[in-house]
C-alpha positions as CSV (number, residue, x, y, z in Angstrom):
1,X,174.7,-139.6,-20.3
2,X,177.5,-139.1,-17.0
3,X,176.2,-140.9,-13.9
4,X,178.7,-138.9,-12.3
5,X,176.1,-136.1,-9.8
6,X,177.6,-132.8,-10.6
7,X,176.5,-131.1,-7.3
8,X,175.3,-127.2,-7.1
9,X,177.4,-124.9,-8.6
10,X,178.8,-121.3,-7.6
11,X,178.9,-119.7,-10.9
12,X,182.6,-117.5,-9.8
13,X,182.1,-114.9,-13.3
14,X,179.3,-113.7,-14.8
15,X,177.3,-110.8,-16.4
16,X,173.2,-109.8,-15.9
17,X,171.0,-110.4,-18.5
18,X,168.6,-108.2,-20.8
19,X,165.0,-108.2,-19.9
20,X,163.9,-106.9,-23.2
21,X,162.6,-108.4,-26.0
22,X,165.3,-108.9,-28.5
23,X,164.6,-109.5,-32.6
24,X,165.7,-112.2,-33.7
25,X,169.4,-111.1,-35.4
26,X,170.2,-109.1,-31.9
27,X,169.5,-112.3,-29.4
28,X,171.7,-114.4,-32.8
29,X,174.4,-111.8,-32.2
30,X,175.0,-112.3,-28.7
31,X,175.9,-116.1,-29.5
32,X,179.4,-114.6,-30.4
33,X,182.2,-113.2,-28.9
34,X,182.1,-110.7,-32.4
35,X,180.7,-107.2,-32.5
36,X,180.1,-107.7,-36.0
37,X,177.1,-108.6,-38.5
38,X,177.6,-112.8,-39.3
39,X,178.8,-112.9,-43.3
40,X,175.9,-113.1,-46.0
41,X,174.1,-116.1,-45.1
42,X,175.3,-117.7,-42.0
43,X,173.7,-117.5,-38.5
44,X,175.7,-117.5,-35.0
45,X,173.5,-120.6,-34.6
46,X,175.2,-123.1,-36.7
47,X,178.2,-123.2,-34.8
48,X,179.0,-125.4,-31.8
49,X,178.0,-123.1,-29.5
50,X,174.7,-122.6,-31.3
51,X,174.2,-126.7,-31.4
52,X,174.5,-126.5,-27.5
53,X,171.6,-124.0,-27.1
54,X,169.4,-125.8,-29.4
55,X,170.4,-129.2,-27.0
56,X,169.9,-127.6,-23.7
57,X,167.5,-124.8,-24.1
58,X,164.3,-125.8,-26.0
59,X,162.9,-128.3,-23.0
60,X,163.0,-125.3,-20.7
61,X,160.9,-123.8,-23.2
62,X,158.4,-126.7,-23.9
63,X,160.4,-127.4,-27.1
64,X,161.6,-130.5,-28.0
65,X,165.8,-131.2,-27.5
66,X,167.2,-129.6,-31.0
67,X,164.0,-127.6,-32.1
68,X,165.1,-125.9,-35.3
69,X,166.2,-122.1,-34.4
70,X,163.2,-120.7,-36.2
71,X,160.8,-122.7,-33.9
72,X,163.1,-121.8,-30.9
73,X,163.1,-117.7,-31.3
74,X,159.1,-118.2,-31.9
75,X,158.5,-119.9,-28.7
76,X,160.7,-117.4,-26.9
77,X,158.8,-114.5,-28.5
78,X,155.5,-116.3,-27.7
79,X,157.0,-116.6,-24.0
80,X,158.1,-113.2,-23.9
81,X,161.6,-112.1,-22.2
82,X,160.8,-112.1,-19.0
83,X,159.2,-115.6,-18.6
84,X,161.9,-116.6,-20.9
85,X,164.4,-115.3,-19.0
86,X,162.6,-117.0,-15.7
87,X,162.6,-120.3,-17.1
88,X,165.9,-120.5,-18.4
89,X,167.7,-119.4,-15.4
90,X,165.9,-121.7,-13.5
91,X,166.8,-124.6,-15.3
92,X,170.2,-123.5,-15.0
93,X,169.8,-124.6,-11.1
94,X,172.9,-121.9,-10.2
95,X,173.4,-121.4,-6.0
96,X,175.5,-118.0,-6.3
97,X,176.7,-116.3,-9.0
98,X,179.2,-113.1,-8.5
99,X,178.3,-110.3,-11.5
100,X,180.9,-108.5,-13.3
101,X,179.0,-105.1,-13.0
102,X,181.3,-103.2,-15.4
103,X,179.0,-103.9,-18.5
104,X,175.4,-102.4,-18.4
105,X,174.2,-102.8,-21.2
106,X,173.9,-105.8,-24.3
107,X,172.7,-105.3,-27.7
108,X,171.7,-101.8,-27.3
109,X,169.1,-103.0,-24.3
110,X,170.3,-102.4,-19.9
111,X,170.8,-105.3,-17.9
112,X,169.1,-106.5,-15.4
113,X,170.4,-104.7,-11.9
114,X,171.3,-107.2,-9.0
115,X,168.6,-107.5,-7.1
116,X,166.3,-108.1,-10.0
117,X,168.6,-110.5,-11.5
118,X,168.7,-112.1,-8.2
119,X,164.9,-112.4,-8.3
120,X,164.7,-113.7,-12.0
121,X,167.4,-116.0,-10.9
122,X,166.6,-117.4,-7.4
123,X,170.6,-117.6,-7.3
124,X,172.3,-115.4,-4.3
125,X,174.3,-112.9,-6.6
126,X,177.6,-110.9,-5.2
127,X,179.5,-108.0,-7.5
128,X,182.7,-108.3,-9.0
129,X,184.0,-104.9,-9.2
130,X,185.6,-104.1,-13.2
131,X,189.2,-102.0,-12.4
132,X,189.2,-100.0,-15.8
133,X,185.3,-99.0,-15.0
134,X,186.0,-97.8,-11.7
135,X,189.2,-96.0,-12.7
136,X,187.6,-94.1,-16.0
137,X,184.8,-92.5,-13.6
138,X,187.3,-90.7,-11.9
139,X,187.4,-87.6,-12.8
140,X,190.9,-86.0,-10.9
141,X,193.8,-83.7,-12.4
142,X,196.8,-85.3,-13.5
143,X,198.6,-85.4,-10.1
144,X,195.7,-86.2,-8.0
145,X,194.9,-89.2,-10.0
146,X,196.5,-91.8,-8.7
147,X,195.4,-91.4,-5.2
148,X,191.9,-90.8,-6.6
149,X,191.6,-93.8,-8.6
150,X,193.3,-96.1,-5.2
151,X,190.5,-94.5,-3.4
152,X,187.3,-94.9,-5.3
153,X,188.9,-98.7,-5.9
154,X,188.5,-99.2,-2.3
155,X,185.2,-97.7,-1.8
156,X,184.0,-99.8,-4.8
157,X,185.4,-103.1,-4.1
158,X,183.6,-102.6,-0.2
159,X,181.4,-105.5,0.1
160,X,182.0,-106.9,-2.9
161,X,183.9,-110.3,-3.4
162,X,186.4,-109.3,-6.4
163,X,188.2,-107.0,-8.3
164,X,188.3,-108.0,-12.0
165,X,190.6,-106.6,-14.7
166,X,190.4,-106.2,-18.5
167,X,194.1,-105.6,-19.5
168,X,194.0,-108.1,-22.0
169,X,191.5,-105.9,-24.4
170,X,193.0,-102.8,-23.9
171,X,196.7,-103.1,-24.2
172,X,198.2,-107.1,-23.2
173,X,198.8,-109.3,-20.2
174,X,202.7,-108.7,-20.6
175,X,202.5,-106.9,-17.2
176,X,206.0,-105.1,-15.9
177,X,207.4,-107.0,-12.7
178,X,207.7,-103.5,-11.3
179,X,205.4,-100.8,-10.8
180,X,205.6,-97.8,-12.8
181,X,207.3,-94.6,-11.0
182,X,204.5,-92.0,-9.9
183,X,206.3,-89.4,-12.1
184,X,205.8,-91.3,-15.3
185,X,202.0,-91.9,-14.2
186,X,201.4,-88.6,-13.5
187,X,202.5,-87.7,-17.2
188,X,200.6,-90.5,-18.6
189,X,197.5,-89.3,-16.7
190,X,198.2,-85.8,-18.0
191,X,198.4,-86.7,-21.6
192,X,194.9,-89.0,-21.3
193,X,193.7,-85.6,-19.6
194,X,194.6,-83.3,-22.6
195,X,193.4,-86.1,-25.0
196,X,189.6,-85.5,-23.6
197,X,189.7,-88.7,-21.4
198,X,187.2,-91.9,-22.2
199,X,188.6,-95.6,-22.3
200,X,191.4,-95.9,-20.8
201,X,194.2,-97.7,-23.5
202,X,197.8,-96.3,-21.7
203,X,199.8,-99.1,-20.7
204,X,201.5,-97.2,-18.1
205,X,197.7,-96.6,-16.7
206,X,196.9,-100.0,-16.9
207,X,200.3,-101.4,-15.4
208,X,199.9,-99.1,-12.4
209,X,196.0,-99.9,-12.0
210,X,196.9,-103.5,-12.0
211,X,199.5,-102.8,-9.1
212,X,196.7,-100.9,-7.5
213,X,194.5,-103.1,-7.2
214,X,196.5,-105.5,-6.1
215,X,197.3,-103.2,-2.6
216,X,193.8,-103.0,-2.4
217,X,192.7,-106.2,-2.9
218,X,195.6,-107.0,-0.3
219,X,194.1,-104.5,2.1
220,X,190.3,-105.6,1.6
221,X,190.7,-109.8,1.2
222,X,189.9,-110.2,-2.4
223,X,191.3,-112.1,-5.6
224,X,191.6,-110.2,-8.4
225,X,190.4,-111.6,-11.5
226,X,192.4,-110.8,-14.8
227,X,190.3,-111.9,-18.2
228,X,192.7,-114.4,-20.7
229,X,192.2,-115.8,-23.6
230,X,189.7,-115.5,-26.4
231,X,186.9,-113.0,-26.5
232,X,185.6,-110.4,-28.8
233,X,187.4,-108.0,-32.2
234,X,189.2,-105.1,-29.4
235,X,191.2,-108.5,-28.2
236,X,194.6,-109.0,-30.2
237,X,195.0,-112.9,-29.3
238,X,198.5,-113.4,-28.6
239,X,198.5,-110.8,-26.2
240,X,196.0,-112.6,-24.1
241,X,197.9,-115.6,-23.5
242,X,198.3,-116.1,-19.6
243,X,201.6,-117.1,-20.0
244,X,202.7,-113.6,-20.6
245,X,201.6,-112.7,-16.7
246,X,204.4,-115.0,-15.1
247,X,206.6,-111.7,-14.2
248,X,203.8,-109.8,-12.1
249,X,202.6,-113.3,-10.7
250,X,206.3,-113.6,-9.3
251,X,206.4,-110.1,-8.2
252,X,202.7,-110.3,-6.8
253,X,203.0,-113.3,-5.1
254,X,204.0,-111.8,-1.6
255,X,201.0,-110.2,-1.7
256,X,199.2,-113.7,-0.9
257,X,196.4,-111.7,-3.4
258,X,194.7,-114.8,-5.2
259,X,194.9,-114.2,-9.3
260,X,192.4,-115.5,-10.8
261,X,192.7,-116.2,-14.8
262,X,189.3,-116.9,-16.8
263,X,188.7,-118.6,-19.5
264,X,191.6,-118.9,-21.0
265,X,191.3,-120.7,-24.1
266,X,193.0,-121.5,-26.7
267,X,195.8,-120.7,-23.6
268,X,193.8,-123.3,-20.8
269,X,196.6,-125.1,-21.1
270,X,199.3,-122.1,-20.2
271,X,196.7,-121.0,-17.6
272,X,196.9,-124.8,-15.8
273,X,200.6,-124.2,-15.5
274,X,200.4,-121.0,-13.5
275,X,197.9,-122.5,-11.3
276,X,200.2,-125.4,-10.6
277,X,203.2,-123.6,-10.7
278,X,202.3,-120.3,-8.4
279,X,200.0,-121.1,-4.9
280,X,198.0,-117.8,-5.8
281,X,196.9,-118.4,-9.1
282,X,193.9,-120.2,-9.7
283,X,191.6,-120.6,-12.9
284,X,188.8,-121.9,-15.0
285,X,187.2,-122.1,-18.5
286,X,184.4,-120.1,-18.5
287,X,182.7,-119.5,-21.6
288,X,185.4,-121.8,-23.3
289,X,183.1,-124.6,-22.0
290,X,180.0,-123.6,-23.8
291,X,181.8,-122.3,-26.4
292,X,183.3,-125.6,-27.5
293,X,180.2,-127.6,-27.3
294,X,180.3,-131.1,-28.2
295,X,184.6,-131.1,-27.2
296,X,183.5,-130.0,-23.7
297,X,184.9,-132.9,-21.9
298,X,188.2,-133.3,-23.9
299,X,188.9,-129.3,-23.1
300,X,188.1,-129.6,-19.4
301,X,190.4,-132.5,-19.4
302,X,193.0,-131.1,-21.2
303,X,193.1,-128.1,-18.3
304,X,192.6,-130.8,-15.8
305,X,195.9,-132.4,-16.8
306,X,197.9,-130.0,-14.8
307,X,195.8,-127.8,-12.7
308,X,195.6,-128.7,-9.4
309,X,192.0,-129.5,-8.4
310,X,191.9,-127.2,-5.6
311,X,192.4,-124.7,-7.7
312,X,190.0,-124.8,-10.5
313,X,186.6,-123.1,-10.6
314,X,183.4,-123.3,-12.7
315,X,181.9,-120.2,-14.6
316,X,179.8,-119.6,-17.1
317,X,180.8,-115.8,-18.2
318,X,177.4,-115.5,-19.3
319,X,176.7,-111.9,-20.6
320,X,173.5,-111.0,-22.2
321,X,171.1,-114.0,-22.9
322,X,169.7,-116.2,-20.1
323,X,170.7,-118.8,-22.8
324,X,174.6,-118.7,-21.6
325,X,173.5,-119.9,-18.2
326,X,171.5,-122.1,-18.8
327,X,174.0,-123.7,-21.8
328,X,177.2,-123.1,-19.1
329,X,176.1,-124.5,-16.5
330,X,174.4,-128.1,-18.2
331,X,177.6,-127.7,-20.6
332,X,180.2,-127.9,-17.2
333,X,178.0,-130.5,-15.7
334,X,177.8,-132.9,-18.8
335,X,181.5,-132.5,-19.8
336,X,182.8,-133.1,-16.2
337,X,180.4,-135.6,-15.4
338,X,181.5,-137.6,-19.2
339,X,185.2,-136.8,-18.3
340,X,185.4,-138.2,-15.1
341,X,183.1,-141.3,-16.1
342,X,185.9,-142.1,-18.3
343,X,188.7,-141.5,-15.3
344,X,186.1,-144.1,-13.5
345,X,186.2,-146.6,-16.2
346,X,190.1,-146.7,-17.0
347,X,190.6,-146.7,-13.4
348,X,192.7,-143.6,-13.1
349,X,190.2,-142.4,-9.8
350,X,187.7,-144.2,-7.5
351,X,184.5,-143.1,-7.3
352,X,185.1,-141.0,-4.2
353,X,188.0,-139.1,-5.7
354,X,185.3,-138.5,-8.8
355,X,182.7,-137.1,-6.6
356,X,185.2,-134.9,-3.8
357,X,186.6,-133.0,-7.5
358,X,183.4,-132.5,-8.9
359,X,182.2,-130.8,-5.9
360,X,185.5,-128.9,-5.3
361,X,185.5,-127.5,-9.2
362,X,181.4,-127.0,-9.0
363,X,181.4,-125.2,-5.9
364,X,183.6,-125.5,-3.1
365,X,186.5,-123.8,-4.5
366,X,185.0,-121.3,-5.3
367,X,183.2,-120.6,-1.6
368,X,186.5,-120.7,-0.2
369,X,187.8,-118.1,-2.5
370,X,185.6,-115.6,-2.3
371,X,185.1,-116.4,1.2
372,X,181.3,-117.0,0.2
């Protein structure tokens, strides 16, 4: 096990939890990023990121480390969600966690609201306001929509700590290094308005929300956080790669707006660059980190090789199941804890330098961030 203390950690992106009971195939199915039913004969638990559950979450059940599933989802039904749900957020031993409020619901069941989270949680919780949520409740003609959408942005984002975007699903992160005119926005709102509105999917949309929020996050003091990476079937891959951003961080850096790009993966290595390359971007791994299970350590490091410090934060993206807290959080503190053992035994850090980056990634860049 790490000597290394990993000290309290801010958990900068996450989602609330259901506080229903769940059969056994719906709480399986939220252990993937898919949408769809696991093939004939296979279980989202044999996969790494079902060995980490069955490692971290049994003893907060009175289970032994690696209980079999079977015995696992018995004790939790014997528990019932809520004291489930108490125990393993406890165990997860979070200070703050800031919610991505733009999903409600998870395996047909609502999620838990703030304050009841916060309860459940014994965490201090802040919203994260989702851009595309805000902008399809607006309902404006054609030409007033821009202006409508920039003002119920602002009102949302009002005491909250973030603006976070979800480009990637819905169209790419290969982001225009200029805004689109108003004319060709107007036209694009007018065509979404004859098509019966819903999700919005236009990139021209998209690309001027983006620039939106940046001027209001400007305005207000808030990063904006743009999704990357890996996540579930709506995502075409290649056009998460963070990498594909670089000509809207250029034009965006006057702004001094932090960007913030989570989890990355199988990109971490493309978002690192940006974060070393660009004094506004930062980033993290997010549900990469319990996603990868046993590699933990060796992906953390490999996103440690060029991202500054300073500028990498820990998050759990848990969505769903108080299971991805509980597995985030011990999953960050083991892996950083083994990786920078090893820095400590080949001599590449003292121990102060270990300790002063552990409590930067857990916690304290994060605080500064978000002004927490």
């Amino acid at each position: 096990m790490p000597s290394l203390d990993v000290p309290a950690l801010v958990d900068h992106h996450c989602h609330s939890v259901v506080a229903a009971d769940l059969a056994d195939d719906a709480l399986a199915g939220l252990l993937t990023e898919s949408d769809r039913p696991p093939a004939p004969g296979t279980s989202p638990f044999d996969s790494a990121l079902g060995l980490a559950v069955r490692r971290w979450c049994p003893p907060a059940l009175g289970l032994p480390v690696h209980a079999p599933a079977a015995d696992y989802l018995a004790r939790r039904r014997e528990l019932g969600a809520a004291e489930a749900t108490r125990r393993l957020l406890a165990a997860a031993a979070l200070d703050t966690c800031l919610l991505d409020t733009g999903l409600t619901a998870a395996a047909g069941h609502p999620l838990l609201p703030l304050s009841e989270f916060a309860e459940a949680s014994g965490a201090r919780v802040r919203e994260v306001v989702r851009l595309e949520s805000v902008a399809e409740a607006v309902p404006a003609d054609a030409g007033a929509w821009p202006a409508a959408v920039r003002e119920a942005l602002a009102a949302a984002a009002t005491g909250a700590v973030a603006v976070k975007s979800v480009l990637a699903y819905r169209h790419g992160l290969a982001v225009p290094a200029e805004r689109p005119a108003r004319p060709e926005v107007v036209a694009a709102a007018g065509r979404r308005l004859q098509a019966g509105l819903g999700r919005l999917t236009d990139p021209v949309l998209l690309h001027h929300l983006l620039w939106t929020a940046l001027e209001v996050c400007a305005e207000l003091g808030l990063p904006l956080q743009l999704h990357t990476g890996f996540g579930d079937p709506d995502l075409t891959l290649h056009r998460a790669d963070p990498s594909l951003l670089a000509d809207f961080v250029r034009a965006a850096e006057p702004t001094g707006v932090p960007l913030v790009l989570l989890h990355g993966y199988p990109y971490h290595r493309q978002a690192a660059w940006l974060a070393q390359a660009f004094p506004q971007v930062h980033t993290d791994l997010g549900l990469t980190a319990s996603y990868v299970g046993p590699r933990v350590a060796s992906v953390l490091g490999e996103m440690l090789e060029l991202a500054p410090f300073g500028k990498v934060l820990f998050s759990t993206d848990a969505y769903g199941l108080p299971e991805l807290y509980l597995v985030g959080a011990a999953q960050f503190r083991h892996g950083l804890g083994t990786l920078l053992d090893r820095w400590l035994a080949d001599g590449a850090c003292s121990a102060p330098d270990a300790q002063r980056l552990a409590r930067q990634v857990a916690a304290e860049n994060a605080r500064r961030l978000y002004r927490l």
